[in-house]
N, C-alpha and C positions, 0 to 999 in steps of 0.2 A: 758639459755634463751637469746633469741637475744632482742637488743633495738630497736625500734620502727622505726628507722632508719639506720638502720645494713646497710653496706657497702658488699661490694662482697669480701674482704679481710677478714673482720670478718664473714661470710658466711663458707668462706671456712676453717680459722681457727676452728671454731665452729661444722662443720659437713665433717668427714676428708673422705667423697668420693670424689671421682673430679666432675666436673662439669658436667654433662650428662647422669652420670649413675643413673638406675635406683636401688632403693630399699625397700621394702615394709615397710609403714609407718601406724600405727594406732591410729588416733586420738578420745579424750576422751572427753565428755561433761558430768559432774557430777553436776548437780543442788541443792541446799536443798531442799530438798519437806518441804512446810506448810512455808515456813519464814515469808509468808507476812502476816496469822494467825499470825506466831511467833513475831510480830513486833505492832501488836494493845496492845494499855493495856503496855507497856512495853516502858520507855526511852529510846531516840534512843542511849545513848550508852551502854547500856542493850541487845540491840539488834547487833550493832556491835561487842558487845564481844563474843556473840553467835556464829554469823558469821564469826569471826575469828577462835574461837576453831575449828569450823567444817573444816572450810579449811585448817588450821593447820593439823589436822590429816587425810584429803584425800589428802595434798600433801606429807606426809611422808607415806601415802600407796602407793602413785603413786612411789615415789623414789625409798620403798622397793620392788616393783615389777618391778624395770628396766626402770621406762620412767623418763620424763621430767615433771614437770609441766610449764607447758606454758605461760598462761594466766590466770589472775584471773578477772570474769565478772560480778559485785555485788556479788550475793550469788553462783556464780558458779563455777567451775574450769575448766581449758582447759589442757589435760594434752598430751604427747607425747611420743608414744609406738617405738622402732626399729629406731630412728635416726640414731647408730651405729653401725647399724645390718648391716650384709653382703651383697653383690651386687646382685643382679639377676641372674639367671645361666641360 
C-alpha cells in the first residue's frame, strides 16, 4: 500500500514496471451490505468490532487471491488485482 503522499521514488520502488508501460489492472470495491441496520440498537463499539472482523477477513481473501488491499472506506474495502502482473504484449 502506497501512503497518501507517495513520492515517484516510492511509486516506482513499489510497482517494479517502469514508467509508461501499460498493464492490466483490476480494481475491487467490496461493501458490507446491512451495516447501517447492523449499527442501530448496538454500541458504537459493537459495531466497530463488527466492521473490523469483516474487513479483516476480506482483506486476507483479497491477499489469498493475489491482490492488494488498498484502501479501507468506513465499511468498505478497496482492493488491487495484477499490479505485478506482466506488460502488455
Amino acid at each position: 500500500m502506497l501512503p497518501a503522499h507517495a513520492t515517484v521514488a516510492e511509486v516506482n520502488r513499489s510497482w517494479p514496471a517502469g514508467a509508461g508501460d501499460e498493464r492490466y489492472l483490476v480494481v475491487m470495491f467490496v461493501d458490507m451490505p446491512g451495516s447501517t441496520r447492523l449499527a442501530k440498537g448496538r454500541l458504537p463499539f459493537d459495531t466497530v468490532f463488527v466492521i473490523n472482523q469483516f474487513l479483516n477477513a476480506v482483506s486476507r481473501a483479497v491477499v489469498a487471491a493475489g491482490g492488494s488491499p488498498n484502501q479501507v472506506l468506513e465499511d468498505g474495502l478497496l482492493a488491487l488485482f495484477g499490479r505485478a502482473s506482466s506488460r502488455l504484449r
